[in-house]
Every structure is written in C-alpha cells, then in structure tokens.
C-alpha positions as CSV (number, residue, x, y, z in Angstrom):
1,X,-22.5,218.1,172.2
2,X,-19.3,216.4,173.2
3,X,-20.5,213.1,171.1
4,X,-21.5,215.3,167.8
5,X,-17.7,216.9,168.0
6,X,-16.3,213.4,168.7
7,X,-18.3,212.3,165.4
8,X,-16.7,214.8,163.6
9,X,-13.2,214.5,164.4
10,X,-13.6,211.0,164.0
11,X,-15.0,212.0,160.3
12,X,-12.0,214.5,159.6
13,X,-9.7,211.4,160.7
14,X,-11.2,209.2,158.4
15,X,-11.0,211.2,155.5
16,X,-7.9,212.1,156.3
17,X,-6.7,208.5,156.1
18,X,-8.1,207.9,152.6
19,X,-6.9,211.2,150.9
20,X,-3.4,209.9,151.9
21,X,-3.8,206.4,150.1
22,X,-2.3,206.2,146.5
23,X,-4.8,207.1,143.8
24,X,-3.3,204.1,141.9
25,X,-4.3,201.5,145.0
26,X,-7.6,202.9,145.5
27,X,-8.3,202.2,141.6
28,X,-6.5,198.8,141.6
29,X,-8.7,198.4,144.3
30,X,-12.2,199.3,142.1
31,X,-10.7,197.2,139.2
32,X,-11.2,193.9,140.7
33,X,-14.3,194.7,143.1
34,X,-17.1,193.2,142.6
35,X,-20.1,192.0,144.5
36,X,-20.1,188.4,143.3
37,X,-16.9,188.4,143.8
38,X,-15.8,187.9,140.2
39,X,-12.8,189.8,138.3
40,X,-13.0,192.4,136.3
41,X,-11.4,194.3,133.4
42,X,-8.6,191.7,133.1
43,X,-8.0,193.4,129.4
44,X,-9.3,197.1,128.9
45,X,-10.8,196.2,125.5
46,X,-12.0,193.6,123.2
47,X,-9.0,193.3,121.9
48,X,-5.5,192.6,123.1
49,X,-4.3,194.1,119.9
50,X,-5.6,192.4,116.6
51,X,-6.6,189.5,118.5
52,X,-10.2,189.4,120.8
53,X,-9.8,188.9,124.6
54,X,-12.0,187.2,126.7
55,X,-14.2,191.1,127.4
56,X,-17.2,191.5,125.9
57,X,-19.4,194.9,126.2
58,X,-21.7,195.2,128.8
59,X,-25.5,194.8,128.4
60,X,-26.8,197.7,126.4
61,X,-23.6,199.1,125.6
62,X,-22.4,199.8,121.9
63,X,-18.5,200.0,120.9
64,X,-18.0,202.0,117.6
65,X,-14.0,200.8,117.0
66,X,-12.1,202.3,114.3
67,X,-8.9,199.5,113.5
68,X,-6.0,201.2,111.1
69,X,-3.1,199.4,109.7
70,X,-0.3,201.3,107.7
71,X,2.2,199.9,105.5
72,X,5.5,198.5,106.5
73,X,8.1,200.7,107.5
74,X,10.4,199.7,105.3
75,X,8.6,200.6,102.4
76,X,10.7,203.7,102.4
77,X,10.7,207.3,101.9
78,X,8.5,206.8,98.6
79,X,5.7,205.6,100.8
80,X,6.3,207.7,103.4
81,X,7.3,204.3,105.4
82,X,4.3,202.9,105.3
83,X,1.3,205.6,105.6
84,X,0.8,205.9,101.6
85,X,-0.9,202.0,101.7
86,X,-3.2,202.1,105.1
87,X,-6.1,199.7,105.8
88,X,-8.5,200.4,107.7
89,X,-11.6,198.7,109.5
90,X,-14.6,199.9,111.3
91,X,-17.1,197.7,113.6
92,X,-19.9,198.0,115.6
93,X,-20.4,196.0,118.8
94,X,-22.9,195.5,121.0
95,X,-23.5,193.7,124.3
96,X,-26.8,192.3,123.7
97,X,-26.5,190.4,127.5
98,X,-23.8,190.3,130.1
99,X,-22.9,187.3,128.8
100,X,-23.4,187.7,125.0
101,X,-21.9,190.2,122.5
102,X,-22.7,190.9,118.8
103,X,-20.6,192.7,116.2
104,X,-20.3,193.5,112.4
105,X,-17.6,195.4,110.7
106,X,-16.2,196.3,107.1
107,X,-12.9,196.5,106.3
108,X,-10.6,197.5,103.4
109,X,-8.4,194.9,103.2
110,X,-9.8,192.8,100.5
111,X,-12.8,194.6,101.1
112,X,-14.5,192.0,103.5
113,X,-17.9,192.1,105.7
114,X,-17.6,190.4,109.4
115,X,-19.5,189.8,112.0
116,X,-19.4,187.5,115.3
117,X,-20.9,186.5,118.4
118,X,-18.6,186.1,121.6
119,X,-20.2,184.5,124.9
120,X,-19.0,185.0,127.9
121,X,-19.0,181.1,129.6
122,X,-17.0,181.7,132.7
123,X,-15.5,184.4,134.7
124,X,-12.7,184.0,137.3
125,X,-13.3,184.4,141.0
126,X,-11.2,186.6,143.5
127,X,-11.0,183.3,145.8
128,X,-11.9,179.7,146.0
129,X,-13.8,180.0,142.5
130,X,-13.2,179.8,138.6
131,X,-9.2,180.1,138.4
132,X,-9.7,182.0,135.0
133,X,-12.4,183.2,132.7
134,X,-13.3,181.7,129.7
135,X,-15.2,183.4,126.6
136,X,-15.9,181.6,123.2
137,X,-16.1,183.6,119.6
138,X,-17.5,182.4,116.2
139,X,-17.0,184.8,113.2
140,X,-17.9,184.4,109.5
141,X,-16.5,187.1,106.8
142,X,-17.0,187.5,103.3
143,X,-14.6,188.9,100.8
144,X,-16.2,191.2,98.5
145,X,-12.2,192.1,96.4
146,X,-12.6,190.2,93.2
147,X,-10.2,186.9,92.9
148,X,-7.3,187.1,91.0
149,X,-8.1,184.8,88.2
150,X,-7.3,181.0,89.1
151,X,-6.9,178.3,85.5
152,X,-9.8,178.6,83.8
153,X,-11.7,180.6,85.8
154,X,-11.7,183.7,83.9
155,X,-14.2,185.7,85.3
156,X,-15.3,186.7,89.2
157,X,-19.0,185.7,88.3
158,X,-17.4,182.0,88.0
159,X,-16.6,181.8,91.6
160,X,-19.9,180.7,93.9
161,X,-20.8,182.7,96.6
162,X,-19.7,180.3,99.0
163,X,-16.2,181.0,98.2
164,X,-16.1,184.1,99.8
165,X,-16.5,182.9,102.7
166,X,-14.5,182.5,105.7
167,X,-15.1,181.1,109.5
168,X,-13.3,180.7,112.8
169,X,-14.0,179.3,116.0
170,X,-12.0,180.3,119.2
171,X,-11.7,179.9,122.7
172,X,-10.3,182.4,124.8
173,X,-8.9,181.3,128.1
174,X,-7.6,184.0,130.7
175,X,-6.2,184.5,134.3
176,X,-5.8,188.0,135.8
177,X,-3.0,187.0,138.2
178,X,-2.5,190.7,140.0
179,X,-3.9,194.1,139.1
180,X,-0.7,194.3,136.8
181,X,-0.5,190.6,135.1
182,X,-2.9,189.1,132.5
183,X,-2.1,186.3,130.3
184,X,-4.4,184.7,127.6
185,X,-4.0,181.6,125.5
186,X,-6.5,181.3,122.7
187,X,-6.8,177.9,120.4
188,X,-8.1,178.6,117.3
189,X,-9.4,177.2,114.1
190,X,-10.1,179.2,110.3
191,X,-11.9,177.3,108.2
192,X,-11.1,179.2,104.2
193,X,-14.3,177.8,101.8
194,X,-11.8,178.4,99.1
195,X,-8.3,178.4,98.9
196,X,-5.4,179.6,96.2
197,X,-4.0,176.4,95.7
198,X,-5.1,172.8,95.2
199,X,-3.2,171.0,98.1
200,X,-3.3,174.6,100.4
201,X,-5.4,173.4,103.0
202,X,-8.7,174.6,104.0
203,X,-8.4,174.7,107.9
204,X,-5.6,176.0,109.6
205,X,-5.2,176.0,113.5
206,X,-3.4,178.2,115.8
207,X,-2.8,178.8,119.6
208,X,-2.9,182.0,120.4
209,X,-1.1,183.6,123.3
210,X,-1.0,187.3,125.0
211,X,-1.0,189.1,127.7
212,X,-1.1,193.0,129.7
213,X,1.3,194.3,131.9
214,X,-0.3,197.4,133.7
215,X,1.9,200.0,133.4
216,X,0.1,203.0,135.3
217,X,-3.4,203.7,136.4
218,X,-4.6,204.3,132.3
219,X,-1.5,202.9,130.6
220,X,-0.5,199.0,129.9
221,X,2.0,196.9,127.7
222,X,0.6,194.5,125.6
223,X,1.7,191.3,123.5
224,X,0.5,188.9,121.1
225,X,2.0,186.3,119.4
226,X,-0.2,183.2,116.8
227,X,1.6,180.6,115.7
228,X,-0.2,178.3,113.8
229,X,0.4,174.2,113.8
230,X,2.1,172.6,111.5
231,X,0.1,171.1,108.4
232,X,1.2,170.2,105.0
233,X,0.7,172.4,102.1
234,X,0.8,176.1,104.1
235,X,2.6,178.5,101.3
236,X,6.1,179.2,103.1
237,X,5.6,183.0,102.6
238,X,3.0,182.7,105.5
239,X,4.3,183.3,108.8
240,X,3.2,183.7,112.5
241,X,1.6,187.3,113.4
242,X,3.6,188.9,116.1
243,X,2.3,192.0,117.5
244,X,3.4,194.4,120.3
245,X,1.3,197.7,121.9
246,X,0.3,200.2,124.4
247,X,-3.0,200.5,125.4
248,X,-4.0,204.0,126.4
249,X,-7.6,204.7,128.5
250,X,-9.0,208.4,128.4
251,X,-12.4,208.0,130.1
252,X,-14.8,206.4,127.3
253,X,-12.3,205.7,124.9
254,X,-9.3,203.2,124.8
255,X,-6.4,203.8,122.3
256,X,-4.0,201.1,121.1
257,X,-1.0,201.9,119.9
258,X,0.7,198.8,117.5
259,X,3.5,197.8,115.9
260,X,3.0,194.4,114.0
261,X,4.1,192.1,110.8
262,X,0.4,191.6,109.9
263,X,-1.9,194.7,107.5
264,X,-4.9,192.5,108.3
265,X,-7.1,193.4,111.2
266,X,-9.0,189.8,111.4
267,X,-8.2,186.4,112.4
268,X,-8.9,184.7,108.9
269,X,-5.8,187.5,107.7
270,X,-3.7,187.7,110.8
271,X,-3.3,184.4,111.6
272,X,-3.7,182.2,108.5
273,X,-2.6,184.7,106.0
274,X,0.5,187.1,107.6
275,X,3.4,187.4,105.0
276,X,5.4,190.3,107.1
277,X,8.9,189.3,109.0
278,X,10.2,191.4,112.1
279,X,13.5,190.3,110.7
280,X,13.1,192.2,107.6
281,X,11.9,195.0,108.6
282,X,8.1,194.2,107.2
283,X,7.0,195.9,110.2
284,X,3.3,197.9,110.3
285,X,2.6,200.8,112.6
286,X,-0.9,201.0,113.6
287,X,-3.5,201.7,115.8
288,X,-7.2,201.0,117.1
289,X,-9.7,203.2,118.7
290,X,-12.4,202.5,120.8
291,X,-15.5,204.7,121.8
292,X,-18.1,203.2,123.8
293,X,-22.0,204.8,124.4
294,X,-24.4,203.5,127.0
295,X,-27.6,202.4,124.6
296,X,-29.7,201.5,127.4
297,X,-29.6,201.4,131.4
C-alpha cells in the first residue's frame, strides 16, 4: 500500500514538473527530435518565400500551394495599389520518398507550366554529424503567353517549341544553428532556350541567400535576397529580387505573408527576369498558402 501511494505521489510530482515547463521549450524541444538524431523543420515550408528551401514533403504526403502576387504599391489609387494586376500560381507537390519530392504547377504570369524534382542528399546532425543539410532541385517550365513579335518573326507559330522552354538547376545548402536561426545559401543556374535579344545571354547564375528567425511557437521572420553574377549583355532594367515575410503555421496549413520587388513566383522570373526597385517604390504585396493531406501512411 505504502509503495502504490509512493508511486503516485511520485506521478503527481512528475507531472507537476512538466505542466510548469514553457509550452514554447517543450515544442522547441519536438522540433529538433529525432531518432537518428537528424534536424528537423529547419524552414516550415518549401519555400523560404519565392525561393525553395532545402524541405521537401514527406513520403506520401501531397501540398496543394496556392502562390499570389499583386501589383506594386505604387501603382496608386487607380489600381487600388497594386490588387487590380495579381498573379497567381497553383502547384501540386508530392513527396514520392523521404528523400525525393515531385511537383507541377501553372501559373499566370506569362501563363507558364512547371514542374521539378528536389532530392533530399543530406541532412544535418544534432552532434558530431552533417554540419548542414543539403537538397538539390531541377525545374523545367514552359511559357504558353504568345511572344511579342521579334524582326521577322511575325507570327507565334514561327517560334519552335523549344523556345518556350526554360531550366534551372540549384543547390540548396542550409544550417539550423538554434531552434530560432536558419540560414540558407543557394547557387543557382537558369538556362532561357530563347532570349529577347541577340547578345542577352542564355544562362544566368545567381547565389541565393535566406534565412528564418523564429519569432514565437507558429510565427517566424523570413528573408531572401538573389543576386545574380555579373555577365555581359543582362538588360539593365533587371535587377536582384529582394523579398521579406512572415510565415504563419495553423496546424496543416502555413501562410506566408510577402512583400517583394519581383510579380513572378518562379526562379526563371524572380531571379533572371525581376524589373521592380525597393527604391522606387516597385514594391509587391503578396502571399502563399500551403495545405498539406496525408495520401498514404
């Protein structure tokens, strides 16, 4: 009798000790468990805004994401700053392995088809492991928009199919340095089967950085920032997408919030093709939305 009471006090005392831990700890805690002893949710999405982090969805999980882009607030009252000329994307993503992840998507802006393949190569240990994780995507698009006519070509059925088309190849290097901190650097190359001027050039490579700061338990600060490297021929009215945001978690969906100088929601627009400058106010609200459902078990 005396040892069943002494079990139960020690029970009550037990449970006494972890209702008075922060809730926050307790789920920083969860966030980075694992039984291999690999990290986890070092970004809350596939994307740090416009960009793709190194996540991928799980095996047998589909993300149905809904990407929006308004005009530029200083479009002015005439446009309602910006909401009269949206764009918007939607995608479908699923995690065919735990290391592989398939997506296609259609989008408004110049009315181009998508799809890519990211694979998860490495993933960063809590200790005296893989000091970051490391995922690699390849995309290919296809721009449906008719051209605007180019010399002789007077006519969209002069153009071959294979200038429509669009590629890129990334790398996606990232370190989860506390429960609050994660920073991403992302070398990139578009490849453009067809470009609007003789001497623009064809490939154009950039070196992506963001990051999260972990603001509360379901709330985080993010930033992005692509320049591109210098190369001859680049139309000066292209500049370097800067994007800022707040993602929001609410169970099984993840809401960004974003202000950028970039309408397109894809690297092939974002990075080689941005015309928008902070300093001019050529700034676009916008937002993505994430909704993920458990396919199979």
């Amino acid at each position: 009798m005396n040892k069943s009471i002494a079990l139960l006090v020690a029970l009550f005392a037990c449970n006494l000790s972890i209702a008075a831990q922060d809730v926050d700890e307790i789920l920083n805690q969860l966030e980075t468990s694992n039984i291999d002893n690999t990290v986890t949710a070092t970004f809350k999405a596939t994307r740090i805004l416009n960009g793709h982090s190194i996540e991928r969805m799980p095996h047998g999980q589909l993300d149905f994401r809904i990407h929006h882009r308004f005009g530029t607030l200083n479009s002015g009252a005439y446009n309602f700053w910006g909401i009269d000329a949206a764009q918007t994307q939607f995608s479908l993503e699923y995690g065919i392995t735990d290391w592989l992840m398939a997506g296609l998507s259609r989008g408004s802006y110049e009315k181009t088809y998508g799809g890519f393949l990211k694979f998860s190569l490495f993933r960063q240990k809590q200790s005296n492991g893989m000091p970051v994780s490391i995922s690699y995507l390849t995309a290919s698009t296809i721009r449906s928009q008719d051209f605007p006519f180019i010399d002789s070509l007077q006519n969209n059925d002069n153009y071959p199919f294979s200038s429509r088309l669009a590629y890129v190849h990334q790398l996606l290097i990232a370190r989860k340095f506390s429960n609050r901190l994660s920073l991403q650097v992302s070398p990139v190359l578009i490849h453009y089967n067809m470009v609007s001027r003789s001497n623009e050039p064809n490939n154009i490579f950039a070196l992506g950085v963001g990051g999260r700061i972990k603001l509360t338990t379901r709330t985080s600060f993010n930033f992005e920032y692509y320049p591109r490297l210098p190369s001859k021929g680049i139309p000066s009215q292209y500049t370097d997408a800067l994007s800022f945001g707040f993602d929001i978690e609410t169970g099984g969906h993840v809401f960004q919030l974003i202000l950028t100088n970039t309408q397109g929601m894809i690297e092939k627009d974002f990075i080689g093709r941005t015309t928008g400058k902070w300093n001019k106010g050529d700034i676009h609200f916008g937002f993505n939305i994430s909704r993920v459902f458990t396919i199979k078990h």
